[in-house]
C-alpha positions in Angstrom: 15.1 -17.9 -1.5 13.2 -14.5 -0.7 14.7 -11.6 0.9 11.6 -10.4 2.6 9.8 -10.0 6.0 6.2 -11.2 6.5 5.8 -9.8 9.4 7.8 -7.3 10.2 10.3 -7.7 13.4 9.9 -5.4 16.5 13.4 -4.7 16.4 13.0 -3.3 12.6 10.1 -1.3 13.6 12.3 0.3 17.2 15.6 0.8 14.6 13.3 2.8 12.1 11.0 4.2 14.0 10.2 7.8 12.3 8.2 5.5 9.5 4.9 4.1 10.5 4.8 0.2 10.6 1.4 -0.4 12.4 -1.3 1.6 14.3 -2.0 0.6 17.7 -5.7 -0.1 18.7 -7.7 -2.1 21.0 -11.0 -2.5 18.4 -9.5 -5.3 16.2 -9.1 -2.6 13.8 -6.6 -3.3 10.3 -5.2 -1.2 7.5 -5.7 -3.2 4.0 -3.3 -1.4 1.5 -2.1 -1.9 -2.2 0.8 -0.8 -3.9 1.0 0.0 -7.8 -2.0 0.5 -9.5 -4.4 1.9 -10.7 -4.1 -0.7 -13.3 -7.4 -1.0 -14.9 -7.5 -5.3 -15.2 -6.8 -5.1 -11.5 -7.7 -2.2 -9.4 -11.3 -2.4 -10.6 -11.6 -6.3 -9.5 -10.2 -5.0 -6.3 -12.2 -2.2 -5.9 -15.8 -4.4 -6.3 -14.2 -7.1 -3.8 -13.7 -3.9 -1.0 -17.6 -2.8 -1.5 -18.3 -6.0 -1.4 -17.3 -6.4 2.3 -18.2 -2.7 2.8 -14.3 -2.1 3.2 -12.0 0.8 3.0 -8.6 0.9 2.2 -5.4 2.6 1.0 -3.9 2.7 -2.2 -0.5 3.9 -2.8 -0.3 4.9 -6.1 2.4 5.0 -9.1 1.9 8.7 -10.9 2.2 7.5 -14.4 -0.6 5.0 -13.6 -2.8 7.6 -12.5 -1.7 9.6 -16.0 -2.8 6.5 -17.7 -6.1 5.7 -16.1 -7.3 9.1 -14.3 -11.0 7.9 -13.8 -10.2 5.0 -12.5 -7.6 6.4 -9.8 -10.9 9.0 -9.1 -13.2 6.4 -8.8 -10.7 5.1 -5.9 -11.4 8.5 -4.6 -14.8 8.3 -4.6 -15.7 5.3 -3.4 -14.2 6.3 -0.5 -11.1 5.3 0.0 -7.6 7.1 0.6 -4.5 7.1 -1.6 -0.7 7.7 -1.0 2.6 8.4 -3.6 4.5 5.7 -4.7 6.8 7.7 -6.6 6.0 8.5 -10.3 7.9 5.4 -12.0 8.4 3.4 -8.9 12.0 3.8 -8.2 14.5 2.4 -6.2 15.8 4.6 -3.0 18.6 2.9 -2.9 19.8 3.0 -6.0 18.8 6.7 -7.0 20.1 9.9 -6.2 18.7 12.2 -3.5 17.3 14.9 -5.8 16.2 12.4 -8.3 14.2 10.6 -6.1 12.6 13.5 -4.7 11.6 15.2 -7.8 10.3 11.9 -9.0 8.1 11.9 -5.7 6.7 15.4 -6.3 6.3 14.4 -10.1 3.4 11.9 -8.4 2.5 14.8 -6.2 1.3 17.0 -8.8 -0.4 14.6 -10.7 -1.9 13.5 -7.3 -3.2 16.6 -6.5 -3.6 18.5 -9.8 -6.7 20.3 -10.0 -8.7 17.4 -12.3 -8.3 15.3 -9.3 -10.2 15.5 -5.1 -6.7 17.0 -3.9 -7.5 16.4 0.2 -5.9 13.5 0.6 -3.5 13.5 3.6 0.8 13.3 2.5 1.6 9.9 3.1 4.0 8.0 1.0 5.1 4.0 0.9 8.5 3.4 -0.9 8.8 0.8 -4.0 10.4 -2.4 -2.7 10.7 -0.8 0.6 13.8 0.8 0.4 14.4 4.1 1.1 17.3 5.6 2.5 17.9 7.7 5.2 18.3 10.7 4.0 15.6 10.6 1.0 13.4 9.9 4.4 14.4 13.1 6.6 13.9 15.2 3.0 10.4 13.5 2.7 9.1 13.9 6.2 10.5 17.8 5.8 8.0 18.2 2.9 5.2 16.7 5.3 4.7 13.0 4.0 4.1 10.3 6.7 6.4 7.1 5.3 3.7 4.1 5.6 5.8 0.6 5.9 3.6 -2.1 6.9 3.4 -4.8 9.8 2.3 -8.1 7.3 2.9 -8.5 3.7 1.1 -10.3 2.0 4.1 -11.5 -0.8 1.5 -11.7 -3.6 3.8 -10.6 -6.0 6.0 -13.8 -5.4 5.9 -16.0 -8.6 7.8 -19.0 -6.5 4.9 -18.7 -3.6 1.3 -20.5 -4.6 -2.2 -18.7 -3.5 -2.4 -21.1 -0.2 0.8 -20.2 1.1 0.2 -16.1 0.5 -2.9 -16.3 1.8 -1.3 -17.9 5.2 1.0 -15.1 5.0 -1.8 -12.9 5.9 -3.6 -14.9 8.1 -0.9 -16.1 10.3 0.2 -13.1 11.2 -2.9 -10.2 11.3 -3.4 -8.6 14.3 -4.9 -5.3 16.0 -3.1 -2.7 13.8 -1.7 -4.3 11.4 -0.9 -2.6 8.3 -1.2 -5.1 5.6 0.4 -4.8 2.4 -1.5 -6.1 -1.4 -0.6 -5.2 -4.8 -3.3 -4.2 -7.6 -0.9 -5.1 -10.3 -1.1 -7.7 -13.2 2.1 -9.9 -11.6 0.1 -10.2 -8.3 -3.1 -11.0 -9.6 -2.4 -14.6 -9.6 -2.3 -14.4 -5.6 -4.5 -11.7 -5.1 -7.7 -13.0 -6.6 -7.6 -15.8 -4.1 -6.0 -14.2 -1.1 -8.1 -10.8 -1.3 -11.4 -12.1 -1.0 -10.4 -15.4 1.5 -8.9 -12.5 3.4 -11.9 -9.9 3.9 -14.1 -12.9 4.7 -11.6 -14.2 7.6 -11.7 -10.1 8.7 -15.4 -9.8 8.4 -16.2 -13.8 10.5 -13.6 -12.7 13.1 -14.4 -9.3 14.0 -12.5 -7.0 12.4 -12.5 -3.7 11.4 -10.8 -2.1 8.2 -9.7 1.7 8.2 -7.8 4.2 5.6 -4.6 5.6 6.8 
């Protein structure tokens, strides 16, 4: 049994509505994310698939990824894409402390924007798993960070789901704004390599655009 949205309930998105769920546009324009990486087996993959299609998108990194592969998270850089925090050791919110889920965040931060990395990158920050509490939020958007949720998710990381069934996931529910949510990470790569590319066709033969957050 899963214990996830797909697509993401209006009512959710009125209830929490300081994070950012979807952007609202009229030019069939969509927000391809991915959560976890840089991880070298994946990321890469994922980064030929997007200049491919001539695509942009956001990844929401985890800081000791980036210690481990630092080209690679400036190559995501380069190539012209944006990047967000996903906390250092993608933790929890609710299950860790206030201050120790901050400091984790601005562990990320640092590495993010140290001076061997492009350090213009705007504040924005997704949480692991989704969950953050309300007041790790109101201490996060004090320090300037936009919270980025998302409006589809994909649920490639679900062992129990097969590639059809994730890829319908996205499909089904993509619309004008949506902010739809990958992961470039060794679990999801099962789904991914099969959704990803299915996926930017279906955006590219109907019309859509893809934009950085």
């Amino acid at each position: 049994m899963k214990f996830y949205w797909i697509k993401t309930h209006w009512i959710i998105k009125k209830i929490f509505n300081n994070y950012i769920w979807d952007v609202s546009n009229d030019k069939k324009t969509v927000y391809l994310t991915f959560d976890d990486g840089p991880i070298p087996e994946v990321t890469t993959w994922v980064l030929n698939q997007l200049q491919e299609y001539n695509v942009k998108a956001t990844f929401f990194c985890i800081g000791d990824n980036i210690n481990k592969h630092p080209a690679l998270f400036i190559k995501i850089i380069t190539d012209g894409h944006a990047v967000g925090n996903h906390t250092h050791n993608h933790l929890n919110g609710w299950t860790t402390p206030n201050d120790t889920y901050i400091e984790n965040i601005k562990k990320c931060e640092e590495v993010m924007h140290s001076d061997t990395f492009i350090n213009s990158q705007p504040k924005i920050f997704r949480p692991p798993y989704g969950k953050i509490t309300m007041g790790q939020s109101k201490l996060l958007r004090s320090l300037g960070y936009k919270i980025i949720m998302w409006d589809v998710l994909s649920a490639d990381f679900d062992q129990k789901i097969n590639k059809q069934e994730c890829l319908n996931n996205v499909l089904s529910n993509i619309e004008s704004g949506s902010i739809i949510v990958f992961h470039d990470s060794i679990k999801a790569f099962k789904n991914l390599e099969y959704v990803l590319p299915n996926t930017l066709r279906y955006l590219q033969n109907n019309d859509f655009e893809c934009a950085i957050l």
